[in-house]
N, C-alpha and C positions, 0 to 999 in steps of 0.2 A: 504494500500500500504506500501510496504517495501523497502528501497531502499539495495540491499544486492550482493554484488560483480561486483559492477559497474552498475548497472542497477536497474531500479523499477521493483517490482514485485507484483503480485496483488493476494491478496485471500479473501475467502471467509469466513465469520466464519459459522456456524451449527448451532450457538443459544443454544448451551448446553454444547461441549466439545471440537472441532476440529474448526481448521482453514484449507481450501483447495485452494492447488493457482490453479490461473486462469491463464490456459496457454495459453489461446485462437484457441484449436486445433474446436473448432465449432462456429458457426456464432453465436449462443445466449451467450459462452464465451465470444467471441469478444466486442459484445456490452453492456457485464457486465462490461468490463475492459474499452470501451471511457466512460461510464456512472460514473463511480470511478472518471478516473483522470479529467473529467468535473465537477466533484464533489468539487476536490481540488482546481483546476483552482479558479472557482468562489470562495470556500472562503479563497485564497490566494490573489485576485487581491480586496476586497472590502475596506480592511483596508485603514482610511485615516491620521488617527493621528498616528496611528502605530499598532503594532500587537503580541502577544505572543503565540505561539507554542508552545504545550506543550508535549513533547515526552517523557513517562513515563520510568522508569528505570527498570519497570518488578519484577516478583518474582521470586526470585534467592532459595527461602525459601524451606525447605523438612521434611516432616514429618517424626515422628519417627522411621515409617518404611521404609524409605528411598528415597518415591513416593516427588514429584512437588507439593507442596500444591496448585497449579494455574499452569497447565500443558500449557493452555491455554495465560499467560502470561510471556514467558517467557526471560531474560533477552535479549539474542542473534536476539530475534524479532524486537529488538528497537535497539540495539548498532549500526546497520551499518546506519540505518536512520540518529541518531544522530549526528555522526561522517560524514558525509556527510553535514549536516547544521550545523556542527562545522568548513567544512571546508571552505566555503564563511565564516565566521566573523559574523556571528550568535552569539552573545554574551551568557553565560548564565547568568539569575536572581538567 
């Protein structure tokens, strides 16, 4: 999940190269995306002494000949996450 121009958005990775969001135009879409955020739910609400989230800062990084050395991570996929639990007082470590 990604939180990205006011709203979460869900996708899927391929397991090799591609991430696909999940728009939920079909009912097996649908219950990829309650399946997800029941995902987070539960390990969002377990913590009792407290909790760290870790939202990675991506590879911004490009080879020589000018490609995404990690196409698949890239920074813009995690900036607006961040910046959203920056803005409740989310501290960083």
């Amino acid at each position: 999940m990604r939180f990205d121009h006011g709203k979460w958005r869900f996708y899927k990775f391929n397991g090799r190269t591609k991430w696909t969001e999940q728009t939920g135009n079909s009912e097996s879409q649908q219950e990829v995306m309650k399946y997800m955020l029941n995902a987070y739910r539960v390990l969002l609400t377990r913590a009792r002494l407290g909790m760290v989230i870790c939202v990675p800062t991506g590879n911004a990084n490009k080879t020589n000949s000018g490609n995404w050395e990690d196409s698949t991570r890239l920074p813009e996929y995690y900036d607006g996450t961040y910046q959203y639990l920056k803005s409740f007082g989310i501290e960083d470590l």
